[in-house]
C-alpha positions, 0 to 999 in steps of 0.5 A: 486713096488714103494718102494722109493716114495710110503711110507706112513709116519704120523708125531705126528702133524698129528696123530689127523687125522689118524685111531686109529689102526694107532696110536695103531701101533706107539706106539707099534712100535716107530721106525716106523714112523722116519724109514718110514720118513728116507726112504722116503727121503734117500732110493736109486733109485734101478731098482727092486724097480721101479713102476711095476719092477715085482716079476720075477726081484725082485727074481733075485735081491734078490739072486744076492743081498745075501752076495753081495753089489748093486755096483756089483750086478746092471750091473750083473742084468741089464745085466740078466734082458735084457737077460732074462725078464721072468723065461721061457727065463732063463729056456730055455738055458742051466744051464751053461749060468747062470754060464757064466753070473753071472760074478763075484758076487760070490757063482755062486752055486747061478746062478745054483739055479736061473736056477733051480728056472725058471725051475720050476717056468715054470712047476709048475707056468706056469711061473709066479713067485708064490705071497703065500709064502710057494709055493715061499718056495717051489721053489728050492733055495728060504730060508726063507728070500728070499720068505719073502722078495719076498712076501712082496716087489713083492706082498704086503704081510705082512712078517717079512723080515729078513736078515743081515742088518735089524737083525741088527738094531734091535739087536741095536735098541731093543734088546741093542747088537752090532751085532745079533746072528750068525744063525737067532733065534726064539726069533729074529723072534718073534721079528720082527713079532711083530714090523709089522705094518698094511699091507700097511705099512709092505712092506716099514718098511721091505725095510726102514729097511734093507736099515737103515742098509746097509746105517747107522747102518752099522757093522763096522762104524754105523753112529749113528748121522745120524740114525732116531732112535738114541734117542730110540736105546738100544744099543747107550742109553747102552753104546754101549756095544761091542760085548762079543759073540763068535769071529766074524772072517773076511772073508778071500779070497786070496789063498783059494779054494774059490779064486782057484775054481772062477779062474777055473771058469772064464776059463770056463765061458770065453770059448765057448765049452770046454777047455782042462785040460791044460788050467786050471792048469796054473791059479792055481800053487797048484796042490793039491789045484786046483785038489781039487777045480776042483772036487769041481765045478764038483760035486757042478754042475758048470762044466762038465768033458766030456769024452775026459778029457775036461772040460765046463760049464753044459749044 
């Protein structure tokens, strides 16, 4: 899908000559339009939004794309795509060669959950990646908005996408409040829904809108005087009031089993067969802490204790 030219923009000029539902849209949405006119211009030239990328690469982008930037994430899902074009091929090699390549992005439960996903795109869809979004929901780690965000930008379907960056904006932008809630809220989602515009315009607000917050209105230093929507944002016309929820607490990463299970990992991902256990202690000084990561990879199935008391990715 051609996400970052076929956008559909009407300026006030030319409403004269647009259908009325069109102009009804507007104005019940007035971020539409400069949205859709900042995304045309400013959207990024990414390979999942490519003419004919297909619902196959967009699922994979999707999920290397959650809690991880685009820097990180294009070589990972340059690198898959050439391996495994199509859910049969990924379904075809042992779940532990997802783990070897999922790299360094992080969670690699994920790379698990990708695995089992093609697995089961194969057996229940004759390995097409289903358009109905309950059946997208259905496959194995698919929340809701990855079959949001699968539906609307694979097959053009009319879904309120809502992840980190596009809650966001329009907490900012609607709702006057410098962050949103921590977990996704009913009200947050009926929100959304009724900022929808007609079916060929729903994909390109979903993405011009998550793409307005990973570029503008970004968490910590939102560029406010380079935002299309600045004039109508509750939160910059209040004030910008700051944030009075609950304490909003950095990710730490250095010495926790986090750090510990990912050096553990990339001894495993590194060997062709399995490694003895003396391997993996010397990447890790805590004994307690590295025993306790490892029975963690074990259990989470991201590595195999064999019999010999040698360890590898699952096969």
């Amino acid at each position: 899908m051609d996400t970052t030219r076929r956008v559909y923009t009407v300026s006030t000029a030319e409403a004269a000559g647009v259908p009325h539902y069109r102009q009804e849209v507007a104005k019940s949405n007035p971020l539409l339009d400069p949205v859709l006119e900042w995304y045309a211009a400013n959207a990024r030239d990414l390979p999942w939004r490519a003419p004919g990328a297909g619902a196959w690469p967009i699922l994979v982008s999707e999920i290397m794309l959650q809690q991880t930037p685009v820097a990180r994430v294009l070589p990972v899902w340059t690198e898959w795509m050439e391996r495994w074009p199509t859910p049969a091929a990924l379904a075809a090699e042992p779940p532990g060669e997802a783990v070897r390549h999922w790299g360094r992005l992080g969670y690699p439960r994920r790379a698990l959950n990708l695995h089992a996903c093609a697995r089961a795109i194969v057996e229940r869809h004759d390995g097409e990646v289903p358009a109905d979004h309950a059946a997208l929901l259905a496959l194995p780690g698919v929340g809701e908005y990855t079959a949001a965000a699968v539906a609307s930008f694979a097959f053009r379907g009319r879904h309120a996408v809502l992840d980190t960056n596009v809650r966001r904006v329009l907490a900012r932008a609607v709702s006057g409040e410098q962050y949103p809630p921590k977990a996704t809220t009913a009200a947050e989602r009926a929100l959304a829904v009724s900022l929808l515009p007609g079916p060929e315009e729903a994909p390109v607000w979903a993405v011009a809108v998550m793409e307005l917050g990973a570029l503008v209105c970004t968490a910590r230093a939102p560029r406010c005087a380079e935002c299309p929507i600045s004039a109508e944002c509750a939160w910059r016309l209040a004030g910008k009031p700051a944030y009075d929820g609950p304490a909003r607490r950095g990710q730490t990463y250095d010495g926790t089993d986090r750090q510990c299970r990912g050096r553990l990992l990339a001894v495993l991902r590194q060997a062709h067969g399995a490694v003895p256990k003396a391997a993996l202690d010397v990447v890790w000084e805590d004994a307690v802490q590295r025993e306790r990561a490892l029975d963690g990879l074990v259990s989470d199935g991201l590595a195999e204790v064999l019999d010999d008391g040698t360890y590898r990715l699952p096969a």
